[in-house]
PAVOTI-199573 format. One record per residue (C-alpha): x, y, z; residue in three letters. Coordinates in steps of 0.05 Angstrom, whole numbers, plus 32768, in hexadecimal, padded with zeros to 4 digits. Example, Ala and Ser with C-alpha at 12.3 -4.5 7.8 and 13.67 -1.06 7.14 Angstrom:
PAVOTI-199573
- east	north	up	code
- 80F6	7FA6	809C	ALA;
- 8111	7FEB	808F	SER;
***
This chain:
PAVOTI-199573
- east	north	up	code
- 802E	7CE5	81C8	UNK;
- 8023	7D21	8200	UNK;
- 802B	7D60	81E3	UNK;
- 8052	7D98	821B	UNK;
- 803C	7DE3	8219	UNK;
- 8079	7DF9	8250	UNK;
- 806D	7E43	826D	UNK;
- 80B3	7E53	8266	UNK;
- 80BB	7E82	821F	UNK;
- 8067	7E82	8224	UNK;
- 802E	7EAE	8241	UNK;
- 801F	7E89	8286	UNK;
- 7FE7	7E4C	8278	UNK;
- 7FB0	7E3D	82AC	UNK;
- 7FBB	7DF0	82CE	UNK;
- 7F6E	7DE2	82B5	UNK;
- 7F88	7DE3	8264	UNK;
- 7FD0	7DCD	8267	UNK;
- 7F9E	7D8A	8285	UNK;
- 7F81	7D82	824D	UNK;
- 7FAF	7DA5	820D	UNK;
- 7FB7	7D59	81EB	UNK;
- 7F6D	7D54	81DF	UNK;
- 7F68	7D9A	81C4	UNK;
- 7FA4	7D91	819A	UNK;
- 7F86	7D57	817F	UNK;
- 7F45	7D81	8173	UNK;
- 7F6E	7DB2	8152	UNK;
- 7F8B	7D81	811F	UNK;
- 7F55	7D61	8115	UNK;
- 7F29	7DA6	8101	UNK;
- 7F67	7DAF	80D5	UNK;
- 7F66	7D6D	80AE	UNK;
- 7F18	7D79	80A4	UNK;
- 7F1B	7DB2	8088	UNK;
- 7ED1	7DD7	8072	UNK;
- 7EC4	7E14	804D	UNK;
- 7E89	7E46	8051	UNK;
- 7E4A	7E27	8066	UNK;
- 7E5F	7DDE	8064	UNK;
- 7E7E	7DD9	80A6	UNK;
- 7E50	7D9E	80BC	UNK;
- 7E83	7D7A	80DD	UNK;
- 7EA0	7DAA	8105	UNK;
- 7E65	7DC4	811C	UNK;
- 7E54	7D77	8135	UNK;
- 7E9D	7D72	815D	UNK;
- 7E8B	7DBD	8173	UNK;
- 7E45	7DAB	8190	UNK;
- 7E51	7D67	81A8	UNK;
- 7E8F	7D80	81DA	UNK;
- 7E67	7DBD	81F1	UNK;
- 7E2A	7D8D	81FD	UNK;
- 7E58	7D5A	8220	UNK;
- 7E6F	7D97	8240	UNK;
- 7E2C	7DAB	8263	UNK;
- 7E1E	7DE7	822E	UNK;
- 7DDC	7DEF	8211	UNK;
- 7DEA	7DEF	81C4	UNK;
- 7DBF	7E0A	818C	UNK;
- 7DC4	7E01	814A	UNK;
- 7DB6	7E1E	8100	UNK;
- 7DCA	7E6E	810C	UNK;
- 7DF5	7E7F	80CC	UNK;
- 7DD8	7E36	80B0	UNK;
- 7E12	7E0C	80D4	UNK;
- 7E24	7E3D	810E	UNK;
- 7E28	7E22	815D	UNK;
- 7E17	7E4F	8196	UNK;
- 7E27	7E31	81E2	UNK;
- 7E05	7E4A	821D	UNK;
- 7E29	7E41	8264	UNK;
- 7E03	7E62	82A6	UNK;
- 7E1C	7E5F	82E2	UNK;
- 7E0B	7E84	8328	UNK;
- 7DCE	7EB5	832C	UNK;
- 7DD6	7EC1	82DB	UNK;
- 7D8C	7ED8	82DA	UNK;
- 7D94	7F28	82CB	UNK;
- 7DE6	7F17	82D3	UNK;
- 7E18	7F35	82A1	UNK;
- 7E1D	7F06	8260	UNK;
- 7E61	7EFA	8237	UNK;
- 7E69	7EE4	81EE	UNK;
- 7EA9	7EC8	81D5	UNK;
- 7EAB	7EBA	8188	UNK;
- 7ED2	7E89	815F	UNK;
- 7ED2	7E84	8116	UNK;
- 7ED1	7E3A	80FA	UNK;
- 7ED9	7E3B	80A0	UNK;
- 7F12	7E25	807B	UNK;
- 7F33	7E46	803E	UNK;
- 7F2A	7E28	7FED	UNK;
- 7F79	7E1D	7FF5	UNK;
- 7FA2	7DDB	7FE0	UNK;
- 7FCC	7DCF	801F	UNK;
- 801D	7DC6	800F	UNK;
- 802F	7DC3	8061	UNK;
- 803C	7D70	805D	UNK;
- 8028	7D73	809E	UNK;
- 8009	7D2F	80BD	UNK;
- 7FC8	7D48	80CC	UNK;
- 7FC2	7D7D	808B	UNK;
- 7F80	7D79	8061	UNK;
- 7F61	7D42	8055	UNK;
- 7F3A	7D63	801E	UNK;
- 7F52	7D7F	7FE1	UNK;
- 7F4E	7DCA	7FD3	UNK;
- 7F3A	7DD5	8012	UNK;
- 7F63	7DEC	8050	UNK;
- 7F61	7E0F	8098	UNK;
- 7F9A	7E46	807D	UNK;
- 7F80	7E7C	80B4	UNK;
- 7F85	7E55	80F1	UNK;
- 7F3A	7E51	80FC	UNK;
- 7F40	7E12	810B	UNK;
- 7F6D	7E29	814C	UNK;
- 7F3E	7E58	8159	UNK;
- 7F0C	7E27	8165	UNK;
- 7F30	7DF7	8188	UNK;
- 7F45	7E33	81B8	UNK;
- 7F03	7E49	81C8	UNK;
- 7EF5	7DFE	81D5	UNK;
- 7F26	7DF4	820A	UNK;
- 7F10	7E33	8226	UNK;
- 7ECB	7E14	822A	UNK;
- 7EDD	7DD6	824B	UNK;
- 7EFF	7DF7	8282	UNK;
- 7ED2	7E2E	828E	UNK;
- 7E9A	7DF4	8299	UNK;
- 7EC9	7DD9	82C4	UNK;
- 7EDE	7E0E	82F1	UNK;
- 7E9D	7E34	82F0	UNK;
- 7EB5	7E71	8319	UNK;
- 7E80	7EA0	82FE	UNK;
- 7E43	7EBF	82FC	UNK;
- 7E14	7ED0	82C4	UNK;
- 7E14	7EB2	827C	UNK;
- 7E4C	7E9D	824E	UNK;
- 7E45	7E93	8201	UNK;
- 7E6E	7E71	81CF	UNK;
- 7E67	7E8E	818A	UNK;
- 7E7E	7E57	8155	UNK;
- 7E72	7E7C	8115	UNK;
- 7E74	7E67	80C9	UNK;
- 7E92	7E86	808F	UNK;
- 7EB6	7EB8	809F	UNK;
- 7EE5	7EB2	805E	UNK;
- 7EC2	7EE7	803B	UNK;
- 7E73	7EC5	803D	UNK;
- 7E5A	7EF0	807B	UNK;
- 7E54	7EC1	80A8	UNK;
- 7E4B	7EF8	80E3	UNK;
- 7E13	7F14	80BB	UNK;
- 7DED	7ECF	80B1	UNK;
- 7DF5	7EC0	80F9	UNK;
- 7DE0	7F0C	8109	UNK;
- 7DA2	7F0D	80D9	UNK;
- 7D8E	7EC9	80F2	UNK;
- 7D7F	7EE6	813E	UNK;
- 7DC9	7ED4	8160	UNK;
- 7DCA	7F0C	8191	UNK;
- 7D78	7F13	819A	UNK;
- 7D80	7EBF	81A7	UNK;
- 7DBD	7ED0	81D1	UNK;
- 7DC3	7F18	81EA	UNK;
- 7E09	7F29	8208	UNK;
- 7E23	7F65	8221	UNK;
- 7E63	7F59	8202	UNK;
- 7E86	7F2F	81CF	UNK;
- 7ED8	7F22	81C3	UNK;
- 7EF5	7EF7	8190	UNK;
- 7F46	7EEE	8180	UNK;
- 7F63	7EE0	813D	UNK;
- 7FAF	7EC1	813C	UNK;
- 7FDC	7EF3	8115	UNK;
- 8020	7ED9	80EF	UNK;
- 805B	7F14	80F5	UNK;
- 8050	7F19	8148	UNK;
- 8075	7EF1	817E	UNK;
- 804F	7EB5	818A	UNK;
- 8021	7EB2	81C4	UNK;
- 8028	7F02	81C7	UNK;
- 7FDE	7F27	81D1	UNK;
- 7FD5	7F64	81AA	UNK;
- 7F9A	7F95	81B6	UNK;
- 7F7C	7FD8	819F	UNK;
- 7F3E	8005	81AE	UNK;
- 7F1F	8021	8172	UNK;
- 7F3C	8008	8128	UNK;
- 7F4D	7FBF	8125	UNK;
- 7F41	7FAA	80E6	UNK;
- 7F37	7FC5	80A4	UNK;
- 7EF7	7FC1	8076	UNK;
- 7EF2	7F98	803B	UNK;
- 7ED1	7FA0	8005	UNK;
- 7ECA	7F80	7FBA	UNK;
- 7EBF	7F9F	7F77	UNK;
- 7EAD	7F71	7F39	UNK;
- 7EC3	7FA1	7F02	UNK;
- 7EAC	7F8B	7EB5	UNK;
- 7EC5	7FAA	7E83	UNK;
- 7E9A	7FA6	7E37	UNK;
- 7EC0	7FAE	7DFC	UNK;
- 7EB4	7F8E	7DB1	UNK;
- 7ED2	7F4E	7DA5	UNK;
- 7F01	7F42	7D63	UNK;
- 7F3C	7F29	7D46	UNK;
- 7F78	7F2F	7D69	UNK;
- 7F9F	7F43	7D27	UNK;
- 7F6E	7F79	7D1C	UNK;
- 7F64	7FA2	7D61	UNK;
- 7F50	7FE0	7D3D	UNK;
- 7F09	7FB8	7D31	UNK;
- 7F05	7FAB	7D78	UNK;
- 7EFD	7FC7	7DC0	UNK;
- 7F22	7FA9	7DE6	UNK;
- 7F14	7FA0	7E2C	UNK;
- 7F56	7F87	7E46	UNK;
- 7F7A	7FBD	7E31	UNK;
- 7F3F	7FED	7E57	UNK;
- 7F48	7FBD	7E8F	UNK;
- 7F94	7FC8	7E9A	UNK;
- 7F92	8012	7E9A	UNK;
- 7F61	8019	7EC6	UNK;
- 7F8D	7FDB	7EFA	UNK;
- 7FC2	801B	7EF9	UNK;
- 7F90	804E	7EFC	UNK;
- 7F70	8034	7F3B	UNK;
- 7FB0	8038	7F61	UNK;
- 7FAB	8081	7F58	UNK;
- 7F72	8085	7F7F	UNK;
- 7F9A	8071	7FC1	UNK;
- 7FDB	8098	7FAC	UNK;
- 7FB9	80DA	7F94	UNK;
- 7F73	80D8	7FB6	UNK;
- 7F71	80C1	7FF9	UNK;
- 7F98	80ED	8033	UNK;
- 7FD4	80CD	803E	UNK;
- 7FC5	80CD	8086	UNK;
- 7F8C	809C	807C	UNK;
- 7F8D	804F	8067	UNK;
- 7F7A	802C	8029	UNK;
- 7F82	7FF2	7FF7	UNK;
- 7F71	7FE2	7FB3	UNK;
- 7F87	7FA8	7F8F	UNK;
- 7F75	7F83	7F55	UNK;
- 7F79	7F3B	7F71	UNK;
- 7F63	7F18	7F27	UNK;
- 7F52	7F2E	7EE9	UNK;
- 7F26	7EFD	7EBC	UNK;
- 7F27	7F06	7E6C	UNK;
- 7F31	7EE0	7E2D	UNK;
- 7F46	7E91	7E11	UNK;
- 7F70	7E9D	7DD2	UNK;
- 7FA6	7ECC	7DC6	UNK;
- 7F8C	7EE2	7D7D	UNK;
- 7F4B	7EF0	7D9B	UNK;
- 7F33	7F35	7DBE	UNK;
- 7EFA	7F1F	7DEE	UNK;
- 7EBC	7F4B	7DF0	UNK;
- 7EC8	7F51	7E45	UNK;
- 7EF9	7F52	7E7C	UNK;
- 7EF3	7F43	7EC8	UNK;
- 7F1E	7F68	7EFB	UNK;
- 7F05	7F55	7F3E	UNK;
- 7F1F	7F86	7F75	UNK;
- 7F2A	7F86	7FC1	UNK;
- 7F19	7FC2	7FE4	UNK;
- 7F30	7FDD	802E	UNK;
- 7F2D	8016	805E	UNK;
- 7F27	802D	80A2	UNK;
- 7EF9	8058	809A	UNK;
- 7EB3	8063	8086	UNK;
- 7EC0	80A1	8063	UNK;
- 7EF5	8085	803E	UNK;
- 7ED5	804A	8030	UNK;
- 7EA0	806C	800C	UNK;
- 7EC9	8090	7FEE	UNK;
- 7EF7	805A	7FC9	UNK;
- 7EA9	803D	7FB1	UNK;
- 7E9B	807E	7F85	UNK;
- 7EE5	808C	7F68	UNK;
- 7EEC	8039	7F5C	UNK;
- 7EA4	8042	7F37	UNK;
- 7EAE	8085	7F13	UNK;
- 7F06	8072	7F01	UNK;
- 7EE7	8030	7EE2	UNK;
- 7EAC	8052	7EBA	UNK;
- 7EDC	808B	7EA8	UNK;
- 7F0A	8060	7E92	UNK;
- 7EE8	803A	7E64	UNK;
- 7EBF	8066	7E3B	UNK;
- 7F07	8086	7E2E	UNK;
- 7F16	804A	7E01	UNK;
- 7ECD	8043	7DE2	UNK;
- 7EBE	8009	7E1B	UNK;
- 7E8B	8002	7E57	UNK;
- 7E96	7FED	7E9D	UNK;
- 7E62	7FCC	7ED8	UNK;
- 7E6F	7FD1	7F11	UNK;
- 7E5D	7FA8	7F4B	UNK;
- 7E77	7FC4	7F89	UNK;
- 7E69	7F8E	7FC9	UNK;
- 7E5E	7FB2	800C	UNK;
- 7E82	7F7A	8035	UNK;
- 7EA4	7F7D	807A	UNK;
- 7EAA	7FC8	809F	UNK;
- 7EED	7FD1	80C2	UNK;
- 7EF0	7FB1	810E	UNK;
- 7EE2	7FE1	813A	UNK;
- 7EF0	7FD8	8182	UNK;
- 7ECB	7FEB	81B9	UNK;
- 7EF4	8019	81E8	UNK;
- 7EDB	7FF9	822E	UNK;
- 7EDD	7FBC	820F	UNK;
- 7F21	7FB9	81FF	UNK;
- 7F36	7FD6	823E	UNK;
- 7F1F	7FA4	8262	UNK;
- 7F48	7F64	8239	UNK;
- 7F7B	7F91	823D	UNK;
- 7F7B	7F91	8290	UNK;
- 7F6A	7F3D	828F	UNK;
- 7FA5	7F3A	8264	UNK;
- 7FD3	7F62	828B	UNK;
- 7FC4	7F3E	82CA	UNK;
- 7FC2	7EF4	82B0	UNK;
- 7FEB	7EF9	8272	UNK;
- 801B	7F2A	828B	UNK;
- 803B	7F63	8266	UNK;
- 8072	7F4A	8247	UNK;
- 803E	7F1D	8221	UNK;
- 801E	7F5F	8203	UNK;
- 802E	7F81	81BE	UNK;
- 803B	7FC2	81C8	UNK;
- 801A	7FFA	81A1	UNK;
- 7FF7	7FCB	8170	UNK;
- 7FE6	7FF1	812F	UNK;
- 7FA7	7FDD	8103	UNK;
- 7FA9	7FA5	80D9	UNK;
- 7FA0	7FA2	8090	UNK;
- 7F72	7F5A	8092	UNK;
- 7F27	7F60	8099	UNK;
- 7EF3	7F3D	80BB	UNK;
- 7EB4	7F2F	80C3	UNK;
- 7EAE	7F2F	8109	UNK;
- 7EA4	7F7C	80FC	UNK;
- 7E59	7F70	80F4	UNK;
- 7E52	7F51	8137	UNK;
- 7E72	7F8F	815E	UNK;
- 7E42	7FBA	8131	UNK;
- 7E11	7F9A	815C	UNK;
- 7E30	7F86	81A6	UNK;
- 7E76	7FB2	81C6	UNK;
- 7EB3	7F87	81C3	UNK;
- 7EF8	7F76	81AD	UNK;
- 7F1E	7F59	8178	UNK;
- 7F5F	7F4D	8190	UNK;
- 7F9B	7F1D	8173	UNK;
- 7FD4	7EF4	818D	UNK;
- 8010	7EE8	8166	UNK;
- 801D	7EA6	8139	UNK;
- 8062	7EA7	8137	UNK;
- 808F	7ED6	8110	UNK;
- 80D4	7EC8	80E6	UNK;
- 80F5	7E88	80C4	UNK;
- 80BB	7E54	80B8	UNK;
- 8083	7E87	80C2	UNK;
- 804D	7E85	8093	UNK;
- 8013	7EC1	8084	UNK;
- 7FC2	7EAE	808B	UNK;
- 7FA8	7E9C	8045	UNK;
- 7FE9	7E71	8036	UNK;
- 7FEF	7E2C	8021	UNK;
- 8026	7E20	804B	UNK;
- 8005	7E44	808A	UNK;
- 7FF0	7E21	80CC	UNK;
- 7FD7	7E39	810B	UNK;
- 800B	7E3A	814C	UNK;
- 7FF5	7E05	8179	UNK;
- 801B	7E2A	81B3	UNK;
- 7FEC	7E58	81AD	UNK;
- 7FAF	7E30	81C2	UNK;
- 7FB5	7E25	8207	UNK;
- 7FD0	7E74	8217	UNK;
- 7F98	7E8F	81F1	UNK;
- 7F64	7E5A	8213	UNK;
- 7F82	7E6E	8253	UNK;
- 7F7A	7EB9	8248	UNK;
- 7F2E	7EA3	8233	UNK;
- 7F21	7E82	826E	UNK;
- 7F3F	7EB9	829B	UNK;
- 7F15	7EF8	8269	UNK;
- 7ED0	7ED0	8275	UNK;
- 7EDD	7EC5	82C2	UNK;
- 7EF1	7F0E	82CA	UNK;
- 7EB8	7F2B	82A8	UNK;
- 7E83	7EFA	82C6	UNK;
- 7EA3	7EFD	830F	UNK;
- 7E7F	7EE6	8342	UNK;
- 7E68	7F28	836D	UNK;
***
């Protein structure tokens, strides 16, 4: 079956990957019925590194444990400009319900974020680029691991990524549900928020549920302090400024006659920026202490430092903006995109290198679905614009003089 990506309702795609959209489709449902999590994605590391090779790329192995870097020179690259382009590769611990024909193979396990898009993008990108050539200097493909809240940036970081590869800048897209589809939306500074975790125990006594006046009991610490933490955000932080708190789970307990000596909240964290962000660490720590030894209990905290909000580099982003504008057009462009809630990890890599996170719409209204849903999969119109617009970024930034 041939699979048509028409221009007409779609950012314009280059001749080079409408050529060859049925074998990254099928790369794209494949990735998506092999789903991997965190660390295990052997397999799609071995599809990722055999096309590149077949490709002409020089591949390495083994940053972030199962991460694949491709190297592409072309022209007089020695002391030439040098280009990273990132895709993230993990799956989510998610049961699929799509019922589509190529959903997960493997239980528990699916691609509910569209990574598996991104990395079949940034393939056909590849391809072409080897193909066409029409640059000078070095190109490198960035398939990173784990993303899904392991730190895969930070392993691949740590491990030498950008001493082993040096760049002098780095992009990376993420599809976003709630925009037009095939619609590019970008922004200097802010793009993402931090996220953090907090592991908050709370130690009471254990007893007998029909005698709570010979216990301490932690649950009923725990669910003051879920509504006391939202006073932190409502009565704390400037209204002007962002941030989240939310008690995703709380753990405690078997029996209902029995008052367990702990309970578990485990809390997600965000902010845009650092002050606040350090801030929402000492009132989540001193609010859950506080809190406790009001009702003759004790709390531990473990706060986890995780992702820092996506900051994009101002000359950076300028520059996918004016690629966009002239390839992608600007009717194609979001306008006055705000900052995004979501986090990522690809924050630790722009620590390090200048560059842009930027996204392109999934879809939006009847029969969309949000990231981190059962029932979510990536857009595949979206492949060959956003391949295109890869192609067309790497060329512009490694033109030929």
């Amino acid at each position: 079956m041939t699979h048509h990506f028409p221009n007409d309702g779609m950012a314009p795609v280059l001749p080079e990957v409408q050529a060859i959209c049925d074998e990254m489709l099928a790369v794209r449902h494949h990735l998506h019925a092999h789903p991997e999590l965190a660390y295990q994605e052997v397999m799609t590391g071995d599809l990722v590194a055999e096309k590149l090779a077949e490709w002409g790329y020089e591949v390495h192995r083994g940053l972030g444990i199962t991460g694949v870097v491709g190297t592409l020179r072309r022209g007089r690259h020695e002391g030439g400009k040098r280009l990273s382009l990132r895709a993230d590769m993990d799956a989510l611990p998610i049961e699929e319900a799509t019922g589509l024909p190529y959903a997960s193979r493997h239980a528990g396990k699916m691609h509910a974020c569209g990574h598996d898009g991104h990395t079949a993008t940034l393939l056909a990108a590849a391809k072409v680029l080897a193909q066409r050539g029409q640059f000078d200097g070095t190109l490198h493909l960035v398939f990173q691991p784990a993303e899904e809240g392991h730190g895969g940036a930070k392993k691949m970081v740590e491990d030498g990524l950008f001493q082993l590869f040096p760049c002098d800048a780095l992009y990376a897209f993420h599809n976003e549900p709630g925009y037009p589809a095939g619609h590019f939306g970008f922004r200097s500074g802010v793009m993402y928020s931090s996220s953090d975790t907090a592991i908050i125990t709370v130690r009471g006594t254990g007893g007998h549920g029909a005698m709570p006046h010979a216990a301490v009991d932690p649950i009923v610490v725990a669910s003051h302090l879920v509504l006391a933490l939202q006073t932190i955000r409502s009565r704390e932080i400037d209204p002007n400024d962002m941030a989240v708190v939310t008690v995703g789970a709380i753990h405690a307990g078997d029996a209902p006659n029995v008052i367990p000596d702990t309970c578990e909240l485990r809390v997600t964290v965000r902010a845009r920026s650092p002050e606040v962000r350090q801030m929402l660490r000492e009132r989540i720590t001193a609010m859950a202490q506080a809190q406790a030894a009001v009702h003759r209990a004790t709390a531990e905290v473990d706060y986890r430092w995780r992702y820092p909000p996506v900051m994009n580099d101002p000359a950076a982003t300028d520059f996918a903006v004016a690629v966009a504008r002239e390839h992608v057009g600007e009717a194609w462009m979001i306008p006055d995109l705000q900052p995004l809630q979501a986090s990522d990890d690809f924050a630790l890599m722009l620590e390090e290198v200048p560059g842009n996170y930027f996204i392109v719409g999934n879809g939006m209204g009847e029969g969309g679905c949000m990231v981190h849903n059962a029932g979510y999969d990536f857009n595949d119109a979206l492949l060959p614009v956003t391949a295109s617009y890869w192609v067309h970024l790497a060329e512009a930034y490694l033109r030929r003089s």
